[in-house]
N, C-alpha and C positions, 0 to 999 in steps of 0.2 A: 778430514780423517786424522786420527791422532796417531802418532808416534810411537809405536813399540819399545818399550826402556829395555827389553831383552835383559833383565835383571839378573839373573843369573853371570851373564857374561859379563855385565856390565861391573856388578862384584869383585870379579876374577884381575878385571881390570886395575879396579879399584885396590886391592888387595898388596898387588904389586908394583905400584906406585913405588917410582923414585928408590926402584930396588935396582943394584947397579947388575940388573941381567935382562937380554934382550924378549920382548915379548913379541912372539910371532904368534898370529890368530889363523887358523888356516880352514877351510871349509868348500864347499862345492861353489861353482858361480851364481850369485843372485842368492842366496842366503842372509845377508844383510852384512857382510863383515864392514862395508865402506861407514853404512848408516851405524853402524855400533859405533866405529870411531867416532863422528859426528856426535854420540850422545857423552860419548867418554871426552871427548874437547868441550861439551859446553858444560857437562862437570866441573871441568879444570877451570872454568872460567868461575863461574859461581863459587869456589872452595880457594879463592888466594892468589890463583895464576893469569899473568896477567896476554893479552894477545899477542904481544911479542913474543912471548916465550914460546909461543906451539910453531912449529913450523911440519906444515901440511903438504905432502904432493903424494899426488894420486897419478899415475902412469897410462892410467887410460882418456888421459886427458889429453887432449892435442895438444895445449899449453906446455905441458914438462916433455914434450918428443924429446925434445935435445937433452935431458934430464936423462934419459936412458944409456948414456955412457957415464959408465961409474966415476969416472975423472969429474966431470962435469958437475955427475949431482955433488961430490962433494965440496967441491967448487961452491957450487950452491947455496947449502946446508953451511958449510965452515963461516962464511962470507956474512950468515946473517943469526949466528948463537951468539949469546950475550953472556960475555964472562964472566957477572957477577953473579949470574941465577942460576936454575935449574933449565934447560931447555928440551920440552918437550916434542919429539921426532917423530911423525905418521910417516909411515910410506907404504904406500898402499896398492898391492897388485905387483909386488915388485919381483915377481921372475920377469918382468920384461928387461928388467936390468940384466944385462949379463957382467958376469962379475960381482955382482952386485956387491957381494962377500966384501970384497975391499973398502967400499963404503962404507960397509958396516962395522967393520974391524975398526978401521980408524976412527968412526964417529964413537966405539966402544972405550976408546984409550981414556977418553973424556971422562972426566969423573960428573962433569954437569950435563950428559946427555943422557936422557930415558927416552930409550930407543924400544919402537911398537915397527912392527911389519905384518902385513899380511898378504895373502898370497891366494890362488886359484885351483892353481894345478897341482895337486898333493906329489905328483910322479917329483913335481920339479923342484919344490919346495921342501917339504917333510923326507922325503927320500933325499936329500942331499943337505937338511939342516945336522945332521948330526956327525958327517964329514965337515962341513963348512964351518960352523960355529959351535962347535966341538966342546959341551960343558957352559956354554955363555948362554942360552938361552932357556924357555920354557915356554911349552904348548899348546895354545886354547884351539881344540877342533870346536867348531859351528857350525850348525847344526841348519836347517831350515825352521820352520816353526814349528815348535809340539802344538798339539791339541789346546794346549792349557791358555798359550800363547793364542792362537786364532782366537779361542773362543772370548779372551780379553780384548781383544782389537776387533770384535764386532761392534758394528754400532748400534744395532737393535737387538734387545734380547726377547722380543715373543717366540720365537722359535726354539720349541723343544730341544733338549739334548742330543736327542736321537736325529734330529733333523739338520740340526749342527752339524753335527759329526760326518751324516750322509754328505753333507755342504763341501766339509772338507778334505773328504774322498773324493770327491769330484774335483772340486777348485783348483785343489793342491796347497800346500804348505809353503811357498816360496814368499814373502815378505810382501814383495809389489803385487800380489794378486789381492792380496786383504785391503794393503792400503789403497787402493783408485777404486774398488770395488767393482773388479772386471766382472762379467756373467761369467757361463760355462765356457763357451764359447772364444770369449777372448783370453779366459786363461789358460788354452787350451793353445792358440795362437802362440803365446807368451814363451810359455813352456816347450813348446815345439821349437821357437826359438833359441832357448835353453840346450835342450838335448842337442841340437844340428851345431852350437857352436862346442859348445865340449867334445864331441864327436870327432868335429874335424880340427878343434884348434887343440886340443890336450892331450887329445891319443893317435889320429891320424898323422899332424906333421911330427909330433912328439915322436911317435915309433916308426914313421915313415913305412904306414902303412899304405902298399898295394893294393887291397883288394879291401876298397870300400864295404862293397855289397857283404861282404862276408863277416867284414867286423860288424856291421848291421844285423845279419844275421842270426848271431850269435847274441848279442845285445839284445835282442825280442827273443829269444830261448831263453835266454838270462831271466828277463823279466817276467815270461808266462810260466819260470818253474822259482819264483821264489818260494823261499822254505820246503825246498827240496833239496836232498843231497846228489851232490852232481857233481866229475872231475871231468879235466879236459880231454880225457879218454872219452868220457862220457858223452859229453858236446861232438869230441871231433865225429865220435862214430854216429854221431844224430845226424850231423851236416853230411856225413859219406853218406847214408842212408838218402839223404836226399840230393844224391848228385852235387853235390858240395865239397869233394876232398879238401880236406885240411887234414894236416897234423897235430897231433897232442901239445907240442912243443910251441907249436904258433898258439893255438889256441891258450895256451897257460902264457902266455905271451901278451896278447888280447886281453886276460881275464885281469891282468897284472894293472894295463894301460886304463881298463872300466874302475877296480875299485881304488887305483889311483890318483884317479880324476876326482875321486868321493862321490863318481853315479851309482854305483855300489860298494858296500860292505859285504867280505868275507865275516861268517860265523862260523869259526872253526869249531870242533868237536874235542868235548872236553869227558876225557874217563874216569866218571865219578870216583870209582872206591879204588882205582889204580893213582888218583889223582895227579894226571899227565894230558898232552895233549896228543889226539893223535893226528896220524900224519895224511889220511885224505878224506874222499867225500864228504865236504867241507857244505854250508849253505851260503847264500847270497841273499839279501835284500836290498830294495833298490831305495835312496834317500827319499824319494817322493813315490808318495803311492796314485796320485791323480797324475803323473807322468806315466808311470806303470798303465794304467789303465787308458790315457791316449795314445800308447803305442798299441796295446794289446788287448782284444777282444774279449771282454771280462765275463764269466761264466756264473752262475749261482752258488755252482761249489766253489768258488774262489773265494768267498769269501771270507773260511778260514783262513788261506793263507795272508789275506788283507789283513784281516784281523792281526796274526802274527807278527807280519810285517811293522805294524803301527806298534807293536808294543816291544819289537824289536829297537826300532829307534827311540823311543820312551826307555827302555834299561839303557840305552848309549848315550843318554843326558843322564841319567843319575849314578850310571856306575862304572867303576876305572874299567873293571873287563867284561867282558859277555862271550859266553857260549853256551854251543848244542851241546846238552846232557845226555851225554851217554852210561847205561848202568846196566850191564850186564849182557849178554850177545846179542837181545832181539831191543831192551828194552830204551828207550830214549823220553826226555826229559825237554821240552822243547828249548829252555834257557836256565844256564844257571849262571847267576850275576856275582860279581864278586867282590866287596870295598872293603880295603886293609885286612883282606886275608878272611875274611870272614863271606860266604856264600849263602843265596836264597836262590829256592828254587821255584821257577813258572812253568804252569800249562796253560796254553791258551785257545780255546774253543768257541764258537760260533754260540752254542747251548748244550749245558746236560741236564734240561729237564727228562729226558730218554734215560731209564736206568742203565742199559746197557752200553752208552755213551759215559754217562758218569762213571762207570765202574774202570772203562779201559782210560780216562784222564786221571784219574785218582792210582789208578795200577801203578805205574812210574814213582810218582811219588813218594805211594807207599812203599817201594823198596830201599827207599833212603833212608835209613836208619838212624843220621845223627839228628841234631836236635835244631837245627837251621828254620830258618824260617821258609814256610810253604805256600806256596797260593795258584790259587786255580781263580785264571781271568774268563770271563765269558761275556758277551751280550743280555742275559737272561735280567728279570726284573723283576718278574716273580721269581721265588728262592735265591734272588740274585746276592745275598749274601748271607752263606753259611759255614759253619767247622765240621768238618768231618776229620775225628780224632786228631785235632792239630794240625790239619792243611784248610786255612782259611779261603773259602770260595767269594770272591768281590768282584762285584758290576765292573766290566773294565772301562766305562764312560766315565765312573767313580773314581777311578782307580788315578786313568789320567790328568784327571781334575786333581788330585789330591797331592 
């Protein structure tokens, strides 16, 4: 099985070479950040740099345990940079470090250290990079695999598009499901794996949560109402309803420790022609849709909001912000994306071959008046790509291929 160059990230990497600020990669667990390093080190090797120079520890490694007190790894690290070169710095997973800040500060002072980190648990990383390293660094989130990405790392291509796709609905997105070429079944296993350690290693001891079953609980609400608008009013009185008390308070608590983790994204609500954000009934979609679906009992009508979901995380590789379009009291906008200030807006639908389907995803749309670009995603293949007065309608299997 071949290796995913994740090209994209691999660029970003690239880009910022030997630039004296720290690069921190951050993403959900098992998304590949370990293996991106791997392709970004044998880069360095083919481009000039020679093996001494990279010096590598990974923390999940029984080998660096004692590496986990910040004294040490610098101990470490000092003990083996080469003062007349550039020395290149992995460290990989390193909230197990506490402190770790200290390490990094002073491996920073260094003019010949190009210092790379990355990290797991967004609560513990990203929510404390900008206290800790305050100005010194810059951001690559990572992603699991787009569509684009799987369908590159299949090894056989007789299987329609449409059959792909169904593949990676089911499969899942996660790196090591494509590469060993698990069935349904073991990725299914995998991933179960997945969700139970994030669960209980990123948000349980993280927030020192009490009541398991109930952050669970709340977790399959989450995921059986993506691209729905929901607050933790909304949740807590779901779970009262079912003999479940909780409060707003925990529950917004809860919701903090999930999209933290990066098992979900908050899609907050954006007010088109007030151009603000507002302040609740917010949406969620979960990073992996074939996890969404081995927790939750998938319905026929679900599968607009699949559909959503996928082209949710597809706008969050291409573009710096995303949100729910809001434009006027009733009307909504499913996403409007937005790079350097400049906005497009999506709908996205199962099919509008039904006139009366078409008319109500085109409605929204058409009330945006400026001159942005527009498009209407659907499944559809016949009339799967058309204009209707300057909102471009495109096959969205097309769409994430392109």
């Amino acid at each position: 099985m071949k290796r995913l160059e994740r090209k994209n990230y691999l660029d970003w990497l690239i880009r910022w070479k030997d630039q004296q600020i720290i690069k921190v990669v951050t993403g959900v667990r098992r998304c590949g950040k370990s293996t991106l390093f791997s392709i970004y080190q044998d880069y360095l090797l083919q481009n000039g740099v020679e093996k001494e120079q990279i010096h590598a520890v990974n923390f999940e490694d029984l080998e660096f345990e004692d590496l986990t007190d910040y004294k040490n790894l610098y101990r470490y690290i000092r003990d083996r940079l080469l003062p007349d070169r550039m020395n290149y710095i992995f460290l990989d997973e390193i909230q197990h470090v506490q402190n770790y800040e200290k390490t990094v500060d002073s491996l920073f002072l260094r003019e010949n250290c190009d210092l790379y980190l990355t990290g797991s648990n967004g609560y513990l990383l990203s929510g404390e990079l900008a206290t800790l390293l305050t100005g010194r660094y810059v951001e690559l989130s990572m992603m699991p695999l787009s569509f684009k990405e799987y369908c590159t790392g299949l090894d056989e291509d007789s299987a329609s598009l449409g059959e792909k796709f169904e593949r990676y609905l089911r499969s899942g997105s996660f790196p090591y499901v494509l590469r060993y070429g698990y069935g349904e079944r073991e990725a299914r296993e995998y991933m179960s794996g997945i969700y139970n350690t994030i669960l209980l290693n990123d948000i349980v001891k993280r927030l020192r949560v009490a009541d398991v079953n109930m952050l669970e609980a709340i977790t399959r609400f989450m995921m059986h109402n993506i691209g729905n608008r929901t607050s933790p009013a909304t949740i807590a009185g779901t779970m009262t309803s079912r003999r479940m008390k909780i409060d707003p308070k925990t529950v917004d608590r809860y919701i903090r420790g999930l999209t933290d983790s990066l098992l979900f994204y908050e899609a907050r609500r954006y007010n088109i022609k007030g151009k603000k954000l507002l302040a609740s009934m917010n949406k969620y979609y979960v990073c992996d849709v074939a996890m969404r679906n081995m927790l939750v009992r998938s319905r026929d009508s679900d599968i607009g909001h699949i559909l959503e979901n996928v082209v949710y995380l597809e706008l969050k590789r291409r573009y710096a912000e995303v949100y729910v379009g809001q434009c006027g009291a009733d009307g909504e906008v499913d996403f409007i994306a937005i790079r350097d200030g400049m906005p497009a807006y999506y709908q996205v639908a199962q099919t509008t071959l039904d006139d009366q389907v078409l008319a109500r995803e085109l409605g929204p749309l058409r009330q945006i008046k400026d001159n942005y670009p527009k498009y209407l995603l659907t499944l559809d293949e016949v009339f799967g790509e058309m204009n209707y007065e300057g909102i471009q309608k495109i096959n969205v299997l097309k769409w994430l291929l392109s």
